[in-house]
Each structure stands twice: as structure tokens, then as C-alpha cells.
C-alpha positions in Angstrom: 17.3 1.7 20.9 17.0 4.6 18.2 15.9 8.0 19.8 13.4 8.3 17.3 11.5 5.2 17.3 12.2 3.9 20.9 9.9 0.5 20.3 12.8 -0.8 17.6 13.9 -3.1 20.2 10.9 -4.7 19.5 11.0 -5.6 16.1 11.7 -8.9 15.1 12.6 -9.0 11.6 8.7 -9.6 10.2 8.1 -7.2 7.8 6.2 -3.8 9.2 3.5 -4.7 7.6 2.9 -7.9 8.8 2.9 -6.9 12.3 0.5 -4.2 11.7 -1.8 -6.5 10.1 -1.5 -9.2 12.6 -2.1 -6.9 16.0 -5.2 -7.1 15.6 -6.0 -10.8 16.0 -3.2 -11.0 18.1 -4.8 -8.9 20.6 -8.4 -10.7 20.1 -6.0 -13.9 20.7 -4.6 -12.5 23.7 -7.7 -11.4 25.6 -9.8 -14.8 24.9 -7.1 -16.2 26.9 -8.1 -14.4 29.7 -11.6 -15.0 32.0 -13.7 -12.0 32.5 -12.6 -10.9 35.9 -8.7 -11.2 34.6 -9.6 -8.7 31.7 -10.0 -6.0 34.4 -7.6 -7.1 36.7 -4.5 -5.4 37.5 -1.4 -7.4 37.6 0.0 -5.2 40.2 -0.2 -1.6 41.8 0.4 0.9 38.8 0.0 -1.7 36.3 -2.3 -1.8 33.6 -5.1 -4.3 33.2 -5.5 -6.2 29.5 -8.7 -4.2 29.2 -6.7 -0.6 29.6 -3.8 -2.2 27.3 -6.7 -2.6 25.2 -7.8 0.9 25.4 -4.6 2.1 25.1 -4.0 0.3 21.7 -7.0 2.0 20.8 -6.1 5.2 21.7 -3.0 5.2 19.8 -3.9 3.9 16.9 -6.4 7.1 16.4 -2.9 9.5 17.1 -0.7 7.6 15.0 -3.3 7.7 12.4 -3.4 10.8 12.7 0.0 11.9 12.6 0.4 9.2 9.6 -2.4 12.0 7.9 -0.4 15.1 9.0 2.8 14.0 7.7 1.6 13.0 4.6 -0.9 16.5 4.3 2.0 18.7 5.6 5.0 20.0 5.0 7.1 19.0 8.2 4.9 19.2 10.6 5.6 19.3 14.7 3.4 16.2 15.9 1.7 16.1 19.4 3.1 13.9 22.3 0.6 13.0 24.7 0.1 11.5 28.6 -1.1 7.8 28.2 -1.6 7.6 31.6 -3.5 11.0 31.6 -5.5 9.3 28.9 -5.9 6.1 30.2 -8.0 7.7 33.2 -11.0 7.1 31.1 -10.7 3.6 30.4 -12.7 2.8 33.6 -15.4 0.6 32.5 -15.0 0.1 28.6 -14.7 -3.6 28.0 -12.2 -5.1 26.4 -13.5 -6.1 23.4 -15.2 -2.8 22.5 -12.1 -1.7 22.5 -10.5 -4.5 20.5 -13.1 -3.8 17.9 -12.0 0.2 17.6 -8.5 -1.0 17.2 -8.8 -3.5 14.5 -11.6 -0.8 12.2 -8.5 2.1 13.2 -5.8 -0.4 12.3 -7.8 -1.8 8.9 -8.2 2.3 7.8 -4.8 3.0 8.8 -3.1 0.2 6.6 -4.8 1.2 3.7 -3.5 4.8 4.3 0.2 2.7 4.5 -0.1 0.3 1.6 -0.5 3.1 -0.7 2.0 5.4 0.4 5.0 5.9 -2.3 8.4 5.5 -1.2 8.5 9.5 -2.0 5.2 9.5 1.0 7.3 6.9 3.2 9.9 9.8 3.2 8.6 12.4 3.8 9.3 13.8 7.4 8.0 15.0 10.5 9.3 16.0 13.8 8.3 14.9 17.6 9.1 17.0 20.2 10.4 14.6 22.2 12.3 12.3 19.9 13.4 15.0 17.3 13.2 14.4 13.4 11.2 11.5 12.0 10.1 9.9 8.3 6.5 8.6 8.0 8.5 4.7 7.8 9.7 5.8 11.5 6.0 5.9 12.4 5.0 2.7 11.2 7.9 1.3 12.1 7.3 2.8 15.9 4.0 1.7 15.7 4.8 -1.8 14.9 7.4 -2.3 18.0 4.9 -0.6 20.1 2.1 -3.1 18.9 4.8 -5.8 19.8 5.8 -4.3 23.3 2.2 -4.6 24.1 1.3 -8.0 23.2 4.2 -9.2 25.2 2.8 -6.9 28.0 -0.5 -8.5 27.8 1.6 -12.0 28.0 2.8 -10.5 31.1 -0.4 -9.5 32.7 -1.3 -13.4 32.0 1.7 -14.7 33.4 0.8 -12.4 36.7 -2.9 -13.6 36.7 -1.8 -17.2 36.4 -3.5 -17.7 33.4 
């Protein structure tokens, strides 16, 4: 696993792009699978729910557009790690699919923002505090294996639901 994109394992040869462009659906996919009351469930203690995965997705795809922005706007900028779980104690209550919806109009604006980038723009660099020196590719690519790590999660929480 590379130190600066730690979702690589994830990646299964598809180009970036792909992935990015397919989360969405895959994650509309992935919910209708599920009844209402196993949207909200938690598979187990300390787990997240397919409704806070949801909101989580969401949540990252406004900071990783943002630090997409940044990286392009600045000249190597220090990007901001944050506490998903800190974050996700507001997901309380917003459904699934309102979430879904925020996700796919973030992901649609963010892949225009990646489809025009220049391989001078893809190289351009940034740094996160946590995982040192990074190129705007390393973002996308990160946020493709992340996308990927949480579909298979919400596969999981099925699994755990007996769906």
C-alpha cells in the first residue's frame, strides 16, 4: 500500500476515470439492494450503516474536490486531514438517497474539473500532513480506491444484514 494514496490496494486495473464515473450508480445500485430499515442499520457495534457510508461518500467528495481546487489554484499547498468519524456524527437522520444525490452532483462537478486537467495540472503537487508529498493524479487516484473500498464495505454491511 503506497503511503501517499493508502486506497491503491483497491484499484483494480479500470482506468481512474472509470471508477469515478461509475461510483455513483454503483452506490444507487448498492442501496436499492437494501430495505429501508437495513439502510440505517448498523452491521455491528462501531460500524457504519449504508446510509452513513452514504454520507460519508458525500462528505468526501466535497474535500477532495476541494483539495482537487487547491492543488490546481496553488502553488504546493498543505491540504487538511479531517476526523470522518467526528464528521459522521451528523449523519443521524439524512436518508440515504439524499445523500446519494449530493454525491453523484459533487462527483459529476468534480470530473469535469478532472477531464480537463493537463498532464502539466495532473502534476502538479501538494502535500498531506499525514501521508507527505502528493500530485493531483495521487488524489484521484486515492479517491478512486476509496470509492472502491466503500462499495465493497457497503457489500459487507449486506452480507451482515443478510441481504
Amino acid at each position: 500500500m503506497s503511503r501517499t494514496n493508502p486506497y491503491d490496494g483497491f484499484l483494480d486495473g479500470r482506468p481512474i476515470e472509470a471508477i469515478l464515473s461509475s461510483t455513483p450508480s454503483a452506490l444507487r445500485t448498492a442501496l436499492a439492494k437494501l430495505a429501508e430499515k437495513q439502510v440505517t442499520a448498523t452491521p455491528a457495534p462501531g460500524k457504519w450503516s449504508a446510509a452513513e457510508v452514504a454520507c460519508h461518500l458525500a462528505d468526501c467528495e466535497l474535500v477532495f474536490g476541494f483539495r482537487l481546487r487547491q492543488t490546481l489554484a496553488e502553488d504546493s499547498p498543505i491540504i487538511q486531514p479531517f476526523d470522518q468519524d467526528r464528521w459522521a456524527a451528523s449523519y443521524s437522520g439524512i436518508p440515504a438517497w439524499q445523500a446519494a444525490d449530493v454525491f453523484a452532483a459533487l462527483r459529476g462537478w468534480n470530473l469535469r474539473l478532472i477531464e480537463s486537467a493537463s498532464p502539466a495540472a495532473r502534476a502538479r503537487k501538494t502535500t498531506h500532513p499525514e501521508r507527505g508529498e502528493m500530485t493531483f493524479q495521487t488524489l484521484i487516484e486515492t479517491m478512486a480506491g476509496h470509492d472502491l473500498n466503500h462499495l465493497i464495505q457497503l457489500s459487507k454491511v449486506a452480507e451482515a444484514l443478510e441481504v
